[in-house]
C-alpha positions as CSV (number, residue, x, y, z in Angstrom):
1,X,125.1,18.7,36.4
2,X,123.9,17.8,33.1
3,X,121.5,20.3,31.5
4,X,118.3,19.1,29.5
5,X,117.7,21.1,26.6
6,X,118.6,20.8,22.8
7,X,121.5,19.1,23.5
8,X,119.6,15.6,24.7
9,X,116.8,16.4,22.0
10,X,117.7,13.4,20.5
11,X,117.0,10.8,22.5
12,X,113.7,9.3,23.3
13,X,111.4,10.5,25.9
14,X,110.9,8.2,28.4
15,X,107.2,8.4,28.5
16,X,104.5,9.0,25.9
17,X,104.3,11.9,23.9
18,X,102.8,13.6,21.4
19,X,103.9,12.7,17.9
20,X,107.7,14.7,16.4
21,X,106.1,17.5,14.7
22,X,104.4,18.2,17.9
23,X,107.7,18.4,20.1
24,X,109.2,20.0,17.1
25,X,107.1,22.7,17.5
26,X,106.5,22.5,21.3
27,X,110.3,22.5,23.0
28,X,108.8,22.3,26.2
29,X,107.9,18.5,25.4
30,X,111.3,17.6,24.9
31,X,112.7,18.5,28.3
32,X,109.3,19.0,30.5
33,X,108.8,14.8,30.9
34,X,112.5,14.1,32.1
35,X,112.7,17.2,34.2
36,X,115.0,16.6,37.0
37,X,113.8,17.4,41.0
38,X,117.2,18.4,41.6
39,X,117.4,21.0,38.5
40,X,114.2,22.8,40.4
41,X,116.7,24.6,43.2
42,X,119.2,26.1,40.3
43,X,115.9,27.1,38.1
44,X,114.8,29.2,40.8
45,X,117.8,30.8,42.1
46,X,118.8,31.7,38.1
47,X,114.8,33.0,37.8
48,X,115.3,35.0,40.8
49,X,118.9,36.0,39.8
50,X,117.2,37.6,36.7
51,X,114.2,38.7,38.0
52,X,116.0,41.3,39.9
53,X,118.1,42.4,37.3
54,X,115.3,42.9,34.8
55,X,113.0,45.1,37.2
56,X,115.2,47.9,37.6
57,X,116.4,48.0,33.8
58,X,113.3,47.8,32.3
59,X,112.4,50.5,34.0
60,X,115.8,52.3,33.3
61,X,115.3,51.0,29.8
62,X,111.4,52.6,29.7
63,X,113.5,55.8,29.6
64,X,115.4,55.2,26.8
65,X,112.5,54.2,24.7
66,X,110.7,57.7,25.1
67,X,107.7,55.3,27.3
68,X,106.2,55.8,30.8
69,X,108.4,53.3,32.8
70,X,105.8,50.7,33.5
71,X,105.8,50.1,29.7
72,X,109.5,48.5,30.5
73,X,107.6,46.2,33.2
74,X,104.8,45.6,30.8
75,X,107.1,44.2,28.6
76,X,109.4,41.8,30.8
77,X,107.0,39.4,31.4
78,X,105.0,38.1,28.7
79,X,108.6,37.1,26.7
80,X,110.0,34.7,29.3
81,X,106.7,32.3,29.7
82,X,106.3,32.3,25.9
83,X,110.3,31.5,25.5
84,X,110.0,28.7,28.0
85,X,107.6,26.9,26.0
86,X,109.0,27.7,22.7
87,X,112.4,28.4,22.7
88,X,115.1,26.2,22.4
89,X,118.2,27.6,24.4
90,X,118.0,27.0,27.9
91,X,120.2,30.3,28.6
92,X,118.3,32.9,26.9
93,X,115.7,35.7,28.5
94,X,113.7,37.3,26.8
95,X,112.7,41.0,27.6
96,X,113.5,44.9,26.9
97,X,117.2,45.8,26.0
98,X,118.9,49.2,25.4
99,X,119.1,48.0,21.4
100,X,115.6,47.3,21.0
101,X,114.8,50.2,23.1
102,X,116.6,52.8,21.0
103,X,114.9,51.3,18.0
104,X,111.7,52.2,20.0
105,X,112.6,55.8,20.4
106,X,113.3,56.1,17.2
107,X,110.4,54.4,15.2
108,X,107.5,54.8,17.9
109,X,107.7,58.5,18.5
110,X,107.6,58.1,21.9
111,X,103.9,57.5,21.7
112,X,102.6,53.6,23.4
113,X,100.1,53.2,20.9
114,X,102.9,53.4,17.9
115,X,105.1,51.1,20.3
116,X,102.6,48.5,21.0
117,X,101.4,48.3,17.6
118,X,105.1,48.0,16.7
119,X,105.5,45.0,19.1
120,X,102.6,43.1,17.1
121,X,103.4,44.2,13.4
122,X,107.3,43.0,14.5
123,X,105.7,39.9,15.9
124,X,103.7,39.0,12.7
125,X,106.7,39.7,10.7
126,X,109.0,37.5,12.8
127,X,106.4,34.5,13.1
128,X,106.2,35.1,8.9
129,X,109.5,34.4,8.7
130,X,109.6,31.3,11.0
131,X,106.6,30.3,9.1
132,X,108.7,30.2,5.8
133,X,111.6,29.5,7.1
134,X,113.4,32.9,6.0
135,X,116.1,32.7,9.0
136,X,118.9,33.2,6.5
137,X,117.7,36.3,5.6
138,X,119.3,37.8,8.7
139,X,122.9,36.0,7.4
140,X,122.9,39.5,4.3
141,X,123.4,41.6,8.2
142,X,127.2,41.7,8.0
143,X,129.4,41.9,11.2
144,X,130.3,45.2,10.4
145,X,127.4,46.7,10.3
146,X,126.0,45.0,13.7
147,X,129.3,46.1,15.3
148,X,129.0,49.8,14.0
149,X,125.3,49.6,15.4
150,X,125.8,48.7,18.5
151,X,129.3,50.7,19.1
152,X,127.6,53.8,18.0
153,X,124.1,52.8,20.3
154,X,126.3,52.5,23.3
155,X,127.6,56.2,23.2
156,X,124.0,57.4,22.2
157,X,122.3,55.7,24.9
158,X,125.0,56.5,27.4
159,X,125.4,59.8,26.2
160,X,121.3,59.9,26.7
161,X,121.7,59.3,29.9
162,X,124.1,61.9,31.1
163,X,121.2,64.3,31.5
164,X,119.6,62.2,34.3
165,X,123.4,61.6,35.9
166,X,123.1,65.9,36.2
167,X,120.2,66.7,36.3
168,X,119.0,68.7,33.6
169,X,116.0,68.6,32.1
170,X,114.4,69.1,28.4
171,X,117.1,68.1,27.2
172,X,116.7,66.9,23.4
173,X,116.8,63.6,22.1
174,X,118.9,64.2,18.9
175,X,122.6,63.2,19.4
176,X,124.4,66.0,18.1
177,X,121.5,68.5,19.7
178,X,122.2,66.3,22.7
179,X,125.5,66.9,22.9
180,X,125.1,70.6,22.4
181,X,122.6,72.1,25.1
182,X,124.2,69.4,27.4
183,X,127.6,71.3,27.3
184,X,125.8,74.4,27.1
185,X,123.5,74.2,30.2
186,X,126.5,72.2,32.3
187,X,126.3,74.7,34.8
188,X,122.9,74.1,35.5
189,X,124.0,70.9,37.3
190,X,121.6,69.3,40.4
191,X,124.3,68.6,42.8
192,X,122.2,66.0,44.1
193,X,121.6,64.3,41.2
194,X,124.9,64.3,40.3
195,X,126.7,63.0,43.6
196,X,124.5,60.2,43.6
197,X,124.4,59.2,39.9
198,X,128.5,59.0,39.8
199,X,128.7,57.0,43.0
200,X,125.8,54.7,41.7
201,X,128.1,54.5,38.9
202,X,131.2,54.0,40.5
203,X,129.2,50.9,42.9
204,X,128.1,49.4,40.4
205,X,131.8,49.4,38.2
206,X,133.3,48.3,41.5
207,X,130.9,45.1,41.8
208,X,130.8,44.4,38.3
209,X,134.4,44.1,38.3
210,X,134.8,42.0,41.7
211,X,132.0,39.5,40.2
212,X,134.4,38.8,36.8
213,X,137.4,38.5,39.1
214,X,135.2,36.0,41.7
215,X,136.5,32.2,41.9
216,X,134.0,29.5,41.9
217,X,134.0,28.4,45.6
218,X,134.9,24.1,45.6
219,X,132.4,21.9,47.4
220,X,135.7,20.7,50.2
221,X,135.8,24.3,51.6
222,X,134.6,24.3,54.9
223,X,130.9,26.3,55.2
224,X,132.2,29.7,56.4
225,X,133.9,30.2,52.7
226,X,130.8,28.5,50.9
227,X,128.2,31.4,53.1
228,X,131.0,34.2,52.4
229,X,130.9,33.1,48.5
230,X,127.4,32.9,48.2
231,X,126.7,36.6,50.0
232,X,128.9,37.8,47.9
233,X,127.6,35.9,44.8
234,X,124.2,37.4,45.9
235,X,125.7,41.0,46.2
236,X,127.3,41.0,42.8
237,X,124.7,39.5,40.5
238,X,121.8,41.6,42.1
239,X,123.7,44.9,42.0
240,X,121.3,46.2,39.8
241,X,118.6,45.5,42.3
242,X,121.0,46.3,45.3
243,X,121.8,50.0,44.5
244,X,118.8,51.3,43.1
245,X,117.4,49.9,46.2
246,X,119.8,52.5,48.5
247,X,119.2,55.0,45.9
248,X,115.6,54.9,46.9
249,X,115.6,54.5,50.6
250,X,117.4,57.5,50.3
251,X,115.5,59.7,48.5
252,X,112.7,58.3,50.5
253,X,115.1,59.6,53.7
254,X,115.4,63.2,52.5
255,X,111.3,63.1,51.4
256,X,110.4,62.1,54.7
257,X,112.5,65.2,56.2
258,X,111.0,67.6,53.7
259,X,113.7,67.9,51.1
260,X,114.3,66.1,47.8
261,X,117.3,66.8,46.1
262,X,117.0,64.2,43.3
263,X,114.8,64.0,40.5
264,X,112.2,61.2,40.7
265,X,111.0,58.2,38.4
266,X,107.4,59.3,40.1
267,X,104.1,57.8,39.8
268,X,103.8,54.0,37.9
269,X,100.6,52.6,37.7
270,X,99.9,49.7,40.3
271,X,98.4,46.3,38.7
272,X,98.6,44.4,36.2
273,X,98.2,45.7,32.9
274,X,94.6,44.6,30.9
275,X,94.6,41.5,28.5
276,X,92.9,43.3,24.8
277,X,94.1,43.8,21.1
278,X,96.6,46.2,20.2
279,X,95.0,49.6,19.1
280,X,95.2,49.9,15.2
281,X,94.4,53.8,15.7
282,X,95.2,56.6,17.4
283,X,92.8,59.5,18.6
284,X,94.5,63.2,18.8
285,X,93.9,66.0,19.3
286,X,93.4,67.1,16.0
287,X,91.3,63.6,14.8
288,X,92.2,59.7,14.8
289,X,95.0,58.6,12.8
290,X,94.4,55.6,10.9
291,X,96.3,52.1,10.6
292,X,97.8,52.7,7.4
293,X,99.4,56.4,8.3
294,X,100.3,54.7,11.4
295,X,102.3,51.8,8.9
296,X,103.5,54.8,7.0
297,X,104.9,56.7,10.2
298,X,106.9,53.9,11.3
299,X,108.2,52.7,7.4
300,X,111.7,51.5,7.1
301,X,110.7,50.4,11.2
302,X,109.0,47.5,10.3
303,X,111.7,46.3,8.4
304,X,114.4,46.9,10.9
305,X,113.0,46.0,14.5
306,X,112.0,42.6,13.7
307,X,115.1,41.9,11.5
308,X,117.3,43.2,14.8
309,X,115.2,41.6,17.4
310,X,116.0,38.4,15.5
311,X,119.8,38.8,14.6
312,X,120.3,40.1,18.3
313,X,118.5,36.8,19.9
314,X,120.0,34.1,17.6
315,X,123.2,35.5,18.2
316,X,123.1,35.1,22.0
317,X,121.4,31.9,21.5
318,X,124.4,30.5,19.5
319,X,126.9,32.0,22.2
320,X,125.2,30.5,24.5
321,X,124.7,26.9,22.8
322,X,128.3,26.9,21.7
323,X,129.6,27.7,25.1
324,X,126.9,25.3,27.2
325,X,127.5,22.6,24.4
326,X,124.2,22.2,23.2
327,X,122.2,23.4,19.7
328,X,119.2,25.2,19.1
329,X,117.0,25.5,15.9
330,X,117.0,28.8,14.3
331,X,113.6,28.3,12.8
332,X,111.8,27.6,16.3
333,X,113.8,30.8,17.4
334,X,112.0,32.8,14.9
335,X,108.7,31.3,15.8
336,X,109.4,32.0,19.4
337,X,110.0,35.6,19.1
338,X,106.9,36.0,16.8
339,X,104.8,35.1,19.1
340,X,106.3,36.7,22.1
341,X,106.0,39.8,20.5
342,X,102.3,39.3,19.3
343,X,101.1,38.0,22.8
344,X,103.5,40.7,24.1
345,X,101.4,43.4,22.3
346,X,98.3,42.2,24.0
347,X,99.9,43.4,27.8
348,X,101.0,46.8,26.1
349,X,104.6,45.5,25.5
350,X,107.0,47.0,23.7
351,X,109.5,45.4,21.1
352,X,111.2,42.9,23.3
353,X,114.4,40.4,22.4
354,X,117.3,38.6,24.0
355,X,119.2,40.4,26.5
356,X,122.8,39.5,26.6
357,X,123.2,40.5,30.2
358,X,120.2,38.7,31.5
359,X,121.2,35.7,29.4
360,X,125.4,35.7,31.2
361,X,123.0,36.3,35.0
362,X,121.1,32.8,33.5
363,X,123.7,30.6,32.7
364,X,125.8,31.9,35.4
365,X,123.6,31.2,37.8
366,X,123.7,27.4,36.7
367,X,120.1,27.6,35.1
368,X,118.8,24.0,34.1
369,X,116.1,24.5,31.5
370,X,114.1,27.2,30.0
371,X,111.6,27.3,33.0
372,X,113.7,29.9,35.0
373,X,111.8,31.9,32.9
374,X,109.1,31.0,34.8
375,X,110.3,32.5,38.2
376,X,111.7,36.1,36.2
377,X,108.2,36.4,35.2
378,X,106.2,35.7,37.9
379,X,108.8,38.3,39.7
380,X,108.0,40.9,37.3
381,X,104.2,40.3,37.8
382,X,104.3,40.6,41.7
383,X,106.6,43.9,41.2
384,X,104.0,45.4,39.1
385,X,100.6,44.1,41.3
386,X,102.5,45.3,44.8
387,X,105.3,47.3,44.6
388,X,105.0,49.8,41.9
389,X,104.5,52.9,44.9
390,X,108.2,52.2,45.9
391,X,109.3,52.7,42.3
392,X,107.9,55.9,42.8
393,X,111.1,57.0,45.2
394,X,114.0,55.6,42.9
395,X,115.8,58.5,41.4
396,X,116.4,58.7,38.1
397,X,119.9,59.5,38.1
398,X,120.3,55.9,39.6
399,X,118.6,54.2,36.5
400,X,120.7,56.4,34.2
401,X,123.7,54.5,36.5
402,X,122.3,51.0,35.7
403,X,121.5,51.7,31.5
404,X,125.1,53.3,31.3
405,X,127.2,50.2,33.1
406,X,124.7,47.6,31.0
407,X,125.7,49.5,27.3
408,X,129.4,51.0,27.4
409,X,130.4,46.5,27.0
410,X,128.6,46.8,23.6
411,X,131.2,49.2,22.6
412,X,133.9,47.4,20.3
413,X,137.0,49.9,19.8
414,X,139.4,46.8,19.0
415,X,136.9,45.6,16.0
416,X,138.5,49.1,14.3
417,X,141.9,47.7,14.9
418,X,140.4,43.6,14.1
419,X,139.1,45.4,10.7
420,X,142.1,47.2,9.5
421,X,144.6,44.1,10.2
422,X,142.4,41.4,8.5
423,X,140.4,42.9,5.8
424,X,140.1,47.0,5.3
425,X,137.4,47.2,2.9
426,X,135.3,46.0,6.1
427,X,136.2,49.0,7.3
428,X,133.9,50.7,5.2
429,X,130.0,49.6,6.2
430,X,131.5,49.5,9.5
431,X,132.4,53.4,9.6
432,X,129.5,54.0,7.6
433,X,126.8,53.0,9.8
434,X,128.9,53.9,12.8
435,X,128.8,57.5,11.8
436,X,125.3,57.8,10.9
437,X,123.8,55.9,13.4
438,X,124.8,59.5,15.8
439,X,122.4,61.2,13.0
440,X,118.9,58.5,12.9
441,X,119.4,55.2,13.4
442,X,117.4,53.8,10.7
443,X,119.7,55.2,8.1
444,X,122.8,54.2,9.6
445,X,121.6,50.6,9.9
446,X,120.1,51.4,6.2
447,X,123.3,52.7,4.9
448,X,125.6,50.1,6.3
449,X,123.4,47.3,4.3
450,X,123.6,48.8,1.1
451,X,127.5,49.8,1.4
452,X,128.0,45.7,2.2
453,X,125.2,44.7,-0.6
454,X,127.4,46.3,-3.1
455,X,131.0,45.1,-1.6
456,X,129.1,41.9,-2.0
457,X,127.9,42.2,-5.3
458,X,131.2,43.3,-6.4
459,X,132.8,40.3,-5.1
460,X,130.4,38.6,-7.2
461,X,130.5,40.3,-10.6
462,X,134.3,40.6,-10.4
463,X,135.5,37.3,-9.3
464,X,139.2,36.8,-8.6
465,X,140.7,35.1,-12.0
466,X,144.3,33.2,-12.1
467,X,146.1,33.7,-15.3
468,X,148.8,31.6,-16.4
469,X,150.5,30.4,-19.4
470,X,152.1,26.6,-19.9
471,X,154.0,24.6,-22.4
472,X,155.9,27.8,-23.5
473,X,153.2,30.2,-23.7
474,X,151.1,27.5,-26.3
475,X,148.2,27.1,-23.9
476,X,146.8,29.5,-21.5
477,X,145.7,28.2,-18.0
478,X,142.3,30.4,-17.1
479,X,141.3,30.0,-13.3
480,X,138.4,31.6,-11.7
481,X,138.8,31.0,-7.9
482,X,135.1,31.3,-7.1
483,X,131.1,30.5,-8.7
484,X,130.3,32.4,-11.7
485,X,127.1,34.2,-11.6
486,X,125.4,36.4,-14.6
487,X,127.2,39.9,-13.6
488,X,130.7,37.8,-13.3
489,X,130.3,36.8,-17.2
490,X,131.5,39.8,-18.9
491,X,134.7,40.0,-16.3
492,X,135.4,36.1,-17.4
493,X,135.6,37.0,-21.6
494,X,137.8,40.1,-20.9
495,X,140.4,37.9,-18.7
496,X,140.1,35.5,-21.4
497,X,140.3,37.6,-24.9
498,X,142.8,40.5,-23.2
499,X,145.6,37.0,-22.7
500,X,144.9,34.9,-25.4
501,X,143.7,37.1,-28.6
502,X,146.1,40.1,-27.8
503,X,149.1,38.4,-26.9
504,X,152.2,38.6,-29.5
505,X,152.4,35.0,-30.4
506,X,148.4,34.0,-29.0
507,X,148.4,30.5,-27.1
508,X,146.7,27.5,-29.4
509,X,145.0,26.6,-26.7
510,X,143.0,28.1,-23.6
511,X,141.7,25.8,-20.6
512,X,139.4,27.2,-17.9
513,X,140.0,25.2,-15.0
514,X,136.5,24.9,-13.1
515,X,137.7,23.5,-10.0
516,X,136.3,26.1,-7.5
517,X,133.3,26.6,-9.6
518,X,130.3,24.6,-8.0
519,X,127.2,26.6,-9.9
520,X,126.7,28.8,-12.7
521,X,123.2,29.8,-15.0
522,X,122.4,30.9,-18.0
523,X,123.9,34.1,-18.3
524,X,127.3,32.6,-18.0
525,X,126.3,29.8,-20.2
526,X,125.7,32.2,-22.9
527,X,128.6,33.9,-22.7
528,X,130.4,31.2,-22.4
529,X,128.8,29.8,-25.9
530,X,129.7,33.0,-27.1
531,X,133.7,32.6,-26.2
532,X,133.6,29.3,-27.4
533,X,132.9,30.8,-31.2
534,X,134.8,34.2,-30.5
535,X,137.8,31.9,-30.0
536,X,137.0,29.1,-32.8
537,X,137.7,32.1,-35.5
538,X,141.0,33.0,-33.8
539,X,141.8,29.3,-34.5
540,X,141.9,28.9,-30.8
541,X,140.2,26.0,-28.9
542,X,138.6,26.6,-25.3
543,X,139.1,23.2,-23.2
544,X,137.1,22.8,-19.6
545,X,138.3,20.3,-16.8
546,X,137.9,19.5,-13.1
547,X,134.3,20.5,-13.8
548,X,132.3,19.3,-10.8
549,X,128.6,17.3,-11.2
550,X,125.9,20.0,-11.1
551,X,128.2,22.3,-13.4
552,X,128.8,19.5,-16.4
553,X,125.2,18.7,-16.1
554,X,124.2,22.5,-17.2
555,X,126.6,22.9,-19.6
556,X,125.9,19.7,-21.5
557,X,122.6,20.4,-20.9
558,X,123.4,23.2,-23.3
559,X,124.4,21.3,-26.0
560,X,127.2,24.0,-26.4
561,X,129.1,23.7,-29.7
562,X,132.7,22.8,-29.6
563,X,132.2,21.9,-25.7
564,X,135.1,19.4,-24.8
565,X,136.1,18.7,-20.6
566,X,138.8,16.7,-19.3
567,X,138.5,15.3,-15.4
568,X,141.9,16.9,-14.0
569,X,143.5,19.9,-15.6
570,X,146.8,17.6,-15.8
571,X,145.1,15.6,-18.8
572,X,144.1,18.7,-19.9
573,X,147.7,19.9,-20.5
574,X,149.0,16.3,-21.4
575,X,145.6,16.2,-24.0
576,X,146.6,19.5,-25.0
577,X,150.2,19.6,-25.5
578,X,149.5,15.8,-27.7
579,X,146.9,18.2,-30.3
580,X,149.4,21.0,-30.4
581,X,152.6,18.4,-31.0
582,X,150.7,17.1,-34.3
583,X,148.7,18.6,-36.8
584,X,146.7,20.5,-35.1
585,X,143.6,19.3,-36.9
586,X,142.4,16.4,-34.7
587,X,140.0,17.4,-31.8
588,X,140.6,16.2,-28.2
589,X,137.6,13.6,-28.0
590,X,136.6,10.4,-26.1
591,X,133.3,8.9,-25.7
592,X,130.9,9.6,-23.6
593,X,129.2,7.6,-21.1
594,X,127.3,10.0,-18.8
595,X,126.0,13.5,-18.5
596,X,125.7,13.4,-15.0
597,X,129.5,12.2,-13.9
598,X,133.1,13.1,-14.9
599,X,134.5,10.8,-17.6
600,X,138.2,9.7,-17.3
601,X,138.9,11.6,-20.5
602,X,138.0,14.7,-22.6
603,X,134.5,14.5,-24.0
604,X,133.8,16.9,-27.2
605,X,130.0,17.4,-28.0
């Protein structure tokens, strides 16, 4: 079955419309008008599919951001009617994730006031960037670092976890302090707890791993196989749901006969929450604090959740697109998670973004268009209007169960090996922001930037450059294998003088083969002016070829003194090794026809 979507974008609407800019803007109004019937069954099983996945972790995943577990409800809804209006990937659900979640922790202070303000501030910043078209901004995040992230989040948040899997409580949130009173207070273990947080574990490993293992049931088997498929189907996508489900009807049991050996998720607020403005203050204790302490608090935050939000959604959205064979628009992304973050903050959301895991339960469940999305929110809603006092049985070793199975895939341990086989210097911002990440987040993330900023910029001031000589050392073939930028200019003149003006018998010629050189500016035209006169009184002439367009237009632009070019570097050498055979006096010349195009022969101007 054909999915609408970006894929069919193209094609006319079969009905009248509002004008392109319009359905540029509004997705929805490229698929809404041709919407299938038959797509309606698969939209609502996928809805459902997530729905039931998305309760129980935004709940879990509440807990990992330091908020009051209807805070993960709050902010599970509002995401997935915005996307289906505004997004462009069919697959993708938007909602709380253990990434974003950390972030939360970390920048929010475990205060929902700092949170939701968070959410909107991220949202302004993300629709900013839509706005402006700014998307590439997100391309300076290098693989490494994002890998190192999210390696290094999946042993912190699992690691978090542990103390709900035992039992123990105040328990700090710092890793390495983590790590510590955990070990030391071992022996204050709940038995209870930690019976029932192990075999949630071990359920849920055991289902995860017969779902990936499942064949597709064919249409020609007879109905017994089809209903046996489907049950299990069921079983396996909602085991989320499924075993914090038992998890509660058993605590419920031992509550019921007087006993409770599990610690509980406890009270959530029933109903929906109210429809009003983020808070741009805080009252305390000890007096209100104001918006711009509250900017101040969070700092290097409001850089880094929006900028993650984004790079984690787009980066589903392109699996996703590449895998269902359609495209999206990275722009519209932007816009669509700006303003599902804004209208987020009005519900008392926190920082939301695509969820990997929810996104495989979509398109795995054969979802159609973006209005599953639909169905996962309106679940969400009903859970919070009617069945927020069952939450209050589900044992929180259970959710530590369901955050630890959902984070230990987002460790990579082969991209160490990947690294060290293909390029090693990656290595580097990849260990980097691996390590710190275990001491704050922000400054691994931080860290890992810079360290790939300056491998970058080093690429860039200190270009590879090909040094040969030809016709018996009398010319000297110069060949910079990438665009020269200012820092790069100084790098060019050493490779240049150290060959040709300290050499024992100097070449009478140098060419600089521009070939893989598509832009340059001023700086290197300069310098380049400069080595063009530094050479002329060693009696040694500096000849450019295979320049391409843009290039030759700057530099003749210039009016550069001495400039000659020839269109291959094979004339160059047959021009060349013609001078140096005669007098040596006559320039390489030719006339010129065009600034803007390669001429068939050298030009001197």
């Amino acid at each position: 079955m054909a999915a609408p979507g970006p894929r069919q974008r193209g094609g006319g609407c079969p009905c009248p419309c509002p004008c392109p800019a319009a359905r540029r803007r509004l997705p929805v109004l490229r698929w809404l008008p041709r919407y299938n019937p038959a797509w309606l069954r698969l939209d609502l099983v996928a809805g459902l599919s997530v729905g039931l996945t998305v309760v129980p972790q935004a709940l879990a995943y509440a807990e990992v951001a330091g908020l009051p577990p209807e805070y993960g409800l709050y902010s599970s809804f509002m995401g997935c009617f915005v996307y289906c209006f505004l997004g462009t990937a069919k697959d993708v659900t938007l909602g709380p994730t253990a990434i974003m979640s950390l972030l939360v922790s970390s920048y929010a202070f475990h205060e929902p006031v700092y949170a939701i303000l968070l959410t909107f501030l991220s949202g302004c910043i993300q629709l900013a960037m839509g706005l402006l078209h700014l998307g590439f901004l997100l391309d300076f995040i290098s693989c490494p670092v994002i890998k190192g992230f999210t390696s290094a989040a999946s042993i912190t948040i699992s690691f978090n976890q542990i103390k709900n899997i035992l039992g123990l409580r105040g328990i700090p949130r710092q890793f390495f302090l983590q790590v510590y009173e955990t070990l030391r207070r071992i022996g204050e273990t709940r038995v209870g707890d930690a019976v029932l947080g192990l075999s949630c574990l071990a359920v849920l490993a055991g289902l995860r791993a017969m779902k990936s293992r499942l064949p597709r049931a064919a249409r020609v088997e007879p109905l017994s196989v089809r209903v046996s498929y489907l049950i299990i189907w069921t079983t396996t996508t909602a085991r989320n749901a499924l075993v914090v489900l038992f998890a509660g009807l058993v605590a419920y049991s031992f509550q019921v006969m007087g006993s409770q050996p599990f610690i509980l998720t406890g009270n959530i607020p029933e109903g929906l929450p109210a429809f009003r403005l983020p808070r741009f203050s805080m009252a305390t204790p000890n007096g209100t604090i104001p918006f711009q302490s509250m900017v101040e608090d969070m700092g290097v935050g409001l850089a880094v959740v929006p900028l993650m939000g984004l790079l984690e959604t787009i980066a589903i959205a392109k699996a996703f697109a590449s895998q269902n064979d359609y495209r999206i628009d990275t722009n519209q992304e932007l816009l669509a998670m700006g303003f599902a973050n804004i209208l987020g903050s009005f519900v008392s959301s926190y920082p939301i973004t695509g969820s990997f895991g929810r996104t495989a339960v979509n398109a795995q469940s054969g979802v159609c268009t973006p209005a599953g999305g639909l169905v996962t929110g309106a679940l969400v809603l009903l859970s919070l209007a009617y069945l927020t006092s069952l939450f209050y049985y589900i044992p929180k070793a259970a959710l530590a169960a369901v955050i630890i199975l959902a984070v230990v895939p987002m460790f990579d341990a082969g991209i160490f090996r990947t690294l060290w086989r293909v390029k090693r210097l990656d290595l580097v911002p990849l260990c980097v922001t691996f390590l710190l990440c275990f001491w704050e987040v922000q400054y691994g993330i931080m860290a890992g930037m810079l360290v790939s900023g300056i491998l970058l910029l080093y690429s860039i001031a200190r270009p590879p450059i090909k040094v040969l000589e030809v016709s018996d050392g009398d010319m000297l073939l110069v060949q910079p294998w990438s665009s020269l930028h200012f820092p790069a200019t100084e790098c060019l003149r050493d490779a240049v003088c150290s060959h040709a003006l300290t050499a024992a018998s100097p070449p009478r010629l140098v060419i600089l083969d521009c070939c893989h050189i598509s832009s340059i500016d001023y700086t290197v035209v300069a310098g380049l002016a400069e080595l063009l006169q530094e050479l002329h009184k060693h009696g040694l002439s500096l000849a450019f070829c295979s320049l391409q367009d843009p290039v030759l237009k700057v530099l003749l632009s210039a009016d550069l003194e001495g400039f000659q070019h020839f269109p291959s570097r094979e004339e160059a050498e047959r021009c060349g090794g013609t001078e140096l055979g005669g007098s040596g006096a006559a320039p390489i010349a030719s006339a010129s026809t065009s600034q803007s195009s390669l001429l068939p022969a050298g030009l001197i101007h």
